[in-house]
C-alpha positions in Angstrom: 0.0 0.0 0.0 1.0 3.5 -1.1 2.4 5.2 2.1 0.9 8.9 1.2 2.3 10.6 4.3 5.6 9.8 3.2 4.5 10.6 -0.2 3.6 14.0 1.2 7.1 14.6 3.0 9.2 13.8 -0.1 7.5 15.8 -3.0 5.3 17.9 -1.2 6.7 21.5 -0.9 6.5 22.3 3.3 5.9 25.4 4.7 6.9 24.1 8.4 9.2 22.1 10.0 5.7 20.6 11.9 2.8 20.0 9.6 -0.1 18.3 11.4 0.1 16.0 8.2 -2.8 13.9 8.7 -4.8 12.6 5.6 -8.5 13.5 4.9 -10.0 11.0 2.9 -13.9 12.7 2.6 -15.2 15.9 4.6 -19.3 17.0 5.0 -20.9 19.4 6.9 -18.4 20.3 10.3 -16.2 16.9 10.0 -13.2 15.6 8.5 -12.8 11.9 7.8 -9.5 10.0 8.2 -8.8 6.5 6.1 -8.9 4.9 9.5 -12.2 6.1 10.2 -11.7 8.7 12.6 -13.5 11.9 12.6 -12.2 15.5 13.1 -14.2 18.3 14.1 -13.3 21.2 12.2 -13.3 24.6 14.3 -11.6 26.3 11.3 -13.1 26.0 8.2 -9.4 25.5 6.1 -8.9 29.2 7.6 -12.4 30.9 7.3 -13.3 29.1 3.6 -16.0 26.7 4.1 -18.4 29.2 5.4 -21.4 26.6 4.1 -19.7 23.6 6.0 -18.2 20.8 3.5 -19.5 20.2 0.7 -22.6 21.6 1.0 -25.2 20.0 -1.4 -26.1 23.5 -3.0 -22.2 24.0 -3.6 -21.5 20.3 -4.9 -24.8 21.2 -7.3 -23.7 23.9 -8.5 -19.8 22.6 -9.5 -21.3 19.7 -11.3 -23.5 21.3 -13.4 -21.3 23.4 -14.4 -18.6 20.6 -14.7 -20.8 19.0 -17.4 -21.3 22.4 -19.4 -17.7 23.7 -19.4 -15.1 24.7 -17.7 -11.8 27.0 -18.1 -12.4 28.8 -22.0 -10.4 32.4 -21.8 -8.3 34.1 -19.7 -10.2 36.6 -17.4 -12.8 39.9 -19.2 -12.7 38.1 -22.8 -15.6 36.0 -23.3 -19.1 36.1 -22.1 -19.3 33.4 -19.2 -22.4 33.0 -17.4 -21.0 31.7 -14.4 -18.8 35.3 -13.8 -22.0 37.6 -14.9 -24.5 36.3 -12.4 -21.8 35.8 -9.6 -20.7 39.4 -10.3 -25.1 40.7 -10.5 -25.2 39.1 -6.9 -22.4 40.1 -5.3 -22.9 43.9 -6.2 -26.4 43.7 -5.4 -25.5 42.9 -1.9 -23.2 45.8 -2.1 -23.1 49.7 -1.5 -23.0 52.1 -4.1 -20.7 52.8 -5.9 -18.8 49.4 -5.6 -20.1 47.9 -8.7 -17.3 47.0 -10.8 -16.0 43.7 -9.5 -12.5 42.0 -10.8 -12.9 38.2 -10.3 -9.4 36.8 -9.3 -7.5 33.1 -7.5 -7.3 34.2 -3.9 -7.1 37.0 -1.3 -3.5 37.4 -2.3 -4.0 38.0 -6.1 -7.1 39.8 -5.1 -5.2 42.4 -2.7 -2.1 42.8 -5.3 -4.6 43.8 -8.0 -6.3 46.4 -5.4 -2.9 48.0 -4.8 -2.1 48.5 -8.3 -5.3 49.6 -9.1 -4.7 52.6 -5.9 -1.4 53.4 -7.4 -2.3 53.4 -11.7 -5.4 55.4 -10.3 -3.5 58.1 -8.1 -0.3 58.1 -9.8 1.5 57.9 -5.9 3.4 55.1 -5.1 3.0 55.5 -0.9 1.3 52.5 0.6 0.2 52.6 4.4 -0.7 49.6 6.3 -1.0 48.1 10.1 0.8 46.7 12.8 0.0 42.7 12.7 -2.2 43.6 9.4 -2.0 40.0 6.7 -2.5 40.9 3.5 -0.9 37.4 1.7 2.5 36.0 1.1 3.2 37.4 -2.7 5.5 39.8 -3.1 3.1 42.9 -3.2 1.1 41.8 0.3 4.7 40.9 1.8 5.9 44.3 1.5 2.7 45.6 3.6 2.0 42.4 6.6 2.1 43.9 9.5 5.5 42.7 11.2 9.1 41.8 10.3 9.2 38.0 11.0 8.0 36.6 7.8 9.7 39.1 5.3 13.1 38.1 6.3 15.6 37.0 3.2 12.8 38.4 1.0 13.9 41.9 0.1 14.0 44.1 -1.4 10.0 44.7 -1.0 7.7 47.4 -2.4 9.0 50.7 -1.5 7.1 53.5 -0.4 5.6 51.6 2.4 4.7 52.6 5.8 3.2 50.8 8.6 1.2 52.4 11.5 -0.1 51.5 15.1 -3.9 50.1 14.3 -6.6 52.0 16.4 -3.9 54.7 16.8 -5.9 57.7 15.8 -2.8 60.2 16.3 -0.7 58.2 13.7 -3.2 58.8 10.6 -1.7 62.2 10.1 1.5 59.8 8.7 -1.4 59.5 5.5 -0.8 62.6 3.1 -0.7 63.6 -0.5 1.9 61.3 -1.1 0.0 57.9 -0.2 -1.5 56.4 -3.1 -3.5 53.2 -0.8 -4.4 52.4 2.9 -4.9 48.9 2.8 -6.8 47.7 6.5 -8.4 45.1 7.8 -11.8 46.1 10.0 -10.9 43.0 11.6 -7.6 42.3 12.1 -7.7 38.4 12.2 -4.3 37.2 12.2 -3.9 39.8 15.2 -6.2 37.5 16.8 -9.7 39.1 16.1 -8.8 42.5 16.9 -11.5 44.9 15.9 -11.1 48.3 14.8 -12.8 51.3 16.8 -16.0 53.1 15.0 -13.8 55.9 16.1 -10.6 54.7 14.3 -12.3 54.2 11.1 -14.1 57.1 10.8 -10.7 59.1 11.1 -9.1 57.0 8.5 -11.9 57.4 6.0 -11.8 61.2 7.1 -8.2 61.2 6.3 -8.4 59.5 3.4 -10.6 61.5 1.9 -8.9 65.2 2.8 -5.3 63.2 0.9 -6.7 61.7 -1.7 -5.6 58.1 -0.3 -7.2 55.3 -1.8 -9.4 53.3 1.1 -8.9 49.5 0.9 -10.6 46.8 3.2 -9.1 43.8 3.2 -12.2 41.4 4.2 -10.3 38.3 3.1 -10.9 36.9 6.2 -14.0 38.2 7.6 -16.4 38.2 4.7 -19.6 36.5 3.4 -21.3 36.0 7.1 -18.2 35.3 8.9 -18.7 38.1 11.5 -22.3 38.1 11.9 -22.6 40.8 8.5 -22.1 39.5 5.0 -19.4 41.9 5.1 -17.4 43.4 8.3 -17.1 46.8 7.2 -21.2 46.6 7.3 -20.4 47.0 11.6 -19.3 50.5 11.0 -21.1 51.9 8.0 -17.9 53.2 5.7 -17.6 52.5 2.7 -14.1 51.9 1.1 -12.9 52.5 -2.4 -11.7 49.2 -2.9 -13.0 45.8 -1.1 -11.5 43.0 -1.6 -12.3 38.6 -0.9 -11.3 35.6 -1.3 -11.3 32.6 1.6 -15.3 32.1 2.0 -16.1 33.4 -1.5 -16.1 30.2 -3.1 -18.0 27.6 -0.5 -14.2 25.8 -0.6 -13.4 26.7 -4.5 -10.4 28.8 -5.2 -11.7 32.4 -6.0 -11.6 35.9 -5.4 -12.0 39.3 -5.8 -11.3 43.1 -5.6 -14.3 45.3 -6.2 -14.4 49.4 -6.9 -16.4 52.2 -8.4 -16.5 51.8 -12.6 -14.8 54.8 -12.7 -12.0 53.7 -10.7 -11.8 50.0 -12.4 -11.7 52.0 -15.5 -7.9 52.7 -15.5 -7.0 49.3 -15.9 -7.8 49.1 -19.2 -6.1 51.7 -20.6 -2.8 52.9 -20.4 -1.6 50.4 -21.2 -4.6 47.7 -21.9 -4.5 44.8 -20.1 -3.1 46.6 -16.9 -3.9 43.7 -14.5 -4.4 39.8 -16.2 -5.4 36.3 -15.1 -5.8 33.6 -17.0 -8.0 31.3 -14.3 -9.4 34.3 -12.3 -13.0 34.0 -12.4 -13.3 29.8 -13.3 -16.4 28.8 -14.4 -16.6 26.0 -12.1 -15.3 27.9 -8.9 -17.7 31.1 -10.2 -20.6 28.9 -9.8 -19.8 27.6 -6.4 -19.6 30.9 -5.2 -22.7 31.9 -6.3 -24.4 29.0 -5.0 -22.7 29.7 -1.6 -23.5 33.0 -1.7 -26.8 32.8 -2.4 -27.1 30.1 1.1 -25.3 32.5 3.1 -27.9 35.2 1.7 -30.8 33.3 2.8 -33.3 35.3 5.2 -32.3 34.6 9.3 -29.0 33.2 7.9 -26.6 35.9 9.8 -28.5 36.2 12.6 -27.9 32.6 13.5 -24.5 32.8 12.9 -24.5 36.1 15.9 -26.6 33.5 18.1 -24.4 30.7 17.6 -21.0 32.7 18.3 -22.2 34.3 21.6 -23.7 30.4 22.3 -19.9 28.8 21.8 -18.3 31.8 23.8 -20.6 32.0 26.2 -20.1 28.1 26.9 -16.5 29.1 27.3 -15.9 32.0 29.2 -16.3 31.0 32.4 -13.0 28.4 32.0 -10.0 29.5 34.2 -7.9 28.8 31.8 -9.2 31.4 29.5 -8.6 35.6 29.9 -11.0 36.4 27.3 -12.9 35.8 24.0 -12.9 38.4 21.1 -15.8 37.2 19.2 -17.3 38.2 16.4 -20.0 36.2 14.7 -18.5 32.9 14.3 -14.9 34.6 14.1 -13.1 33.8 17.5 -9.6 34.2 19.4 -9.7 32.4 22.9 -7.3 34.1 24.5 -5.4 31.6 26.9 -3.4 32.8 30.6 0.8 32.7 30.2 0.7 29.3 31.7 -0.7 27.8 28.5 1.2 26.8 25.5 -0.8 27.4 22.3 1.0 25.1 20.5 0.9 22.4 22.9 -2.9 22.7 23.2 -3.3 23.0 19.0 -1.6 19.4 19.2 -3.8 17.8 22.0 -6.9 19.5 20.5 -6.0 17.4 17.7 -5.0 14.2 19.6 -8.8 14.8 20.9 -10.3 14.9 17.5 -10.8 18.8 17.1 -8.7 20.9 15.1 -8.0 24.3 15.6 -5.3 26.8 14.7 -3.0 29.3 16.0 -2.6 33.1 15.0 0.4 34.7 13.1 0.6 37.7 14.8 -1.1 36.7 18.6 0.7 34.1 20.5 -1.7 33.5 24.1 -4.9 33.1 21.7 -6.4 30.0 19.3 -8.7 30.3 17.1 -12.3 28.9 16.9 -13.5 29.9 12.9 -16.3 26.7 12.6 -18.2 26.4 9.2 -21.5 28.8 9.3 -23.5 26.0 9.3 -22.9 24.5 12.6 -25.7 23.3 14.7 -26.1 23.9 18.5 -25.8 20.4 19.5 -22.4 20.8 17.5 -21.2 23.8 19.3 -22.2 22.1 22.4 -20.2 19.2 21.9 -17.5 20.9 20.4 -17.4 23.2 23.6 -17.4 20.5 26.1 -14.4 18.6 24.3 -12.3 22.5 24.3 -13.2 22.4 28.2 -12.1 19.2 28.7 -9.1 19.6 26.8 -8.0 23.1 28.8 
């Protein structure tokens, strides 16, 4: 018999010296299945993606229908494809005005890069501000603006012009000025460990934004389509950016994503030269029409206020644990803050050992994170909380 997790340690490219490296042989609903029959409760949702649980019949529809009509034809804005139009008619319909223009891309990463050209072809300034323990991606572009020094090390020289500020820091936005083409900032910050930005914060940035010039960017990678309770974060505070850009719980667990701004603003791409940003699979049929049909679940009427119910149900079945300092919840978008006794990594691994997997934050080290599918039923949470307890 084929040993796979050797397979996986030779020819697999790692990006640790400690993957988990267990194998999934099928996934539905909140669980993952092993080939020895074991089952996994999944508390992170491959990182905020399956917002509609695995393979969620509407979602597995969706892809094979599409499957037996076509599948990649043109690189990305040539062709008519129905699967991109009526994704792109439903996601601007659940937006604000004037964010109607919507660039269908891979991933958050591909998505963010094209939003920070876009800021910098539209201003003609080349300044970029971010955040303190801000993620943006790992390309080259969203390197050059993460919000720490640790993971850009032997990768430089990054973008220039970049400069990074204190998040919630209201004093510091005066660092934004005629120069900065984009402020790219997450409402949210989730690899922080669910740090929220203040109403008062944001309305100061969009302030200052507005007097430079700047280019406003949310990043809602992480936190969008019903993941905080909203179908999109920025929806808590009642700004609206210039650019938004997805990815992660687009696609009900197809790769896809996003940046979305004004027509006026997408406008500059195509001229100036032409083709001023290009993908060849951005957009996929097949991964198009997953998202639409995960989309339109997540849109469903009493949909998001479950998913507020059923975060304050798994904190609240938390928070009195002594092991635990607090909870930043949001929605179903959680950090479980832990006292300086406990070793996150050491609990990730007997989480795991217990048959629930969780994850750790890149930027917060006392904190793990609880990010279930959307679809997860009380009696789930229940369990799910009793096993944490147990566990801590």
């Amino acid at each position: 018999m084929i040993n796979k997790k050797e397979l996986f340690f030779r020819y697999l490219a790692q990006t640790s010296d400690a993957p988990p490296a267990f194998e999934v042989e099928r996934a539905e609903g909140l669980y993952l299945y092993t080939p020895d029959g074991d089952r996994i409760t999944d508390l992170i949702s491959g990182i905020a993606v399956n917002n509609v649980g695995h393979r969620h019949p509407a979602v597995v529809a969706a892809v094979q229908e599409q499957i037996n009509r076509y599948m990649h034809i043109m690189v990305y804005g040539e062709v008519v494809l129905s699967p991109q139009v009526l994704l792109a008619e439903k996601l601007a319909s659940l937006l604000p005005d004037p964010l109607r223009s919507i660039y269908l891309v891979n991933s958050g990463s591909e998505a963010n890069e094209g939003a920070l050209k876009l800021a910098r072809k539209h201003t003609g300034r080349s300044g970029i501000v971010s955040f303190d323990n801000a993620y943006h991606g790992s390309t080259h572009g969203c390197l050059s603006v993460i919000g720490g020094d640790y993971y850009k090390q032997g990768y430089g020289p990054l973008l220039p012009d970049v400069v990074r500020l204190p998040f919630n820091n209201r004093e510091a936005l005066t660092r934004i000025d005629r120069t900065t083409a984009a402020v790219m900032v997450e409402v949210i910050q989730g690899e922080a460990g669910v740090v929220a930005a203040t109403p008062e914060f944001l309305r100061d940035l969009s302030i200052r934004c507005l007097e430079t010039g700047a280019v406003l960017i949310f990043d809602e990678v992480q936190t969008g389509f019903g993941r905080t309770g909203k179908m999109f974060a920025f929806e808590h505070y009642g700004i609206v950016p210039d650019i938004i850009t997805f990815a992660k719980g687009m696609g009900g667990g197809m790769p896809i994503g996003a940046f979305v701004a004004s027509q006026d603003l997408m406008a500059v791409l195509k001229q100036s030269p032409a083709l001023g940003h290009i993908t060849t699979f951005g957009g996929h049929p097949v991964a198009a029409a997953a998202a639409k049909a995960s989309l339109e679940v997540i849109a469903q009427d009493g949909f998001l206020e479950e998913v507020n119910r059923k975060g304050e149900r798994f904190a609240h079945r938390l928070n009195d644990h002594p092991a635990i300092v607090q909870i930043r919840q949001h929605g179903l978008m959680m950090a479980v803050e832990l006292k300086a006794d406990r070793n996150i990594q050491q609990f990730i691994v007997r989480a795991l050992q217990h048959g629930i997997l969780s994850d750790w934050f890149l930027f917060c080290d006392n904190a793990f994170r609880i990010a279930p599918p959307l679809t997860i039923t009380d009696e789930e949470i229940d369990q799910a909380a009793e096993t944490l307890r147990k566990i801590l």
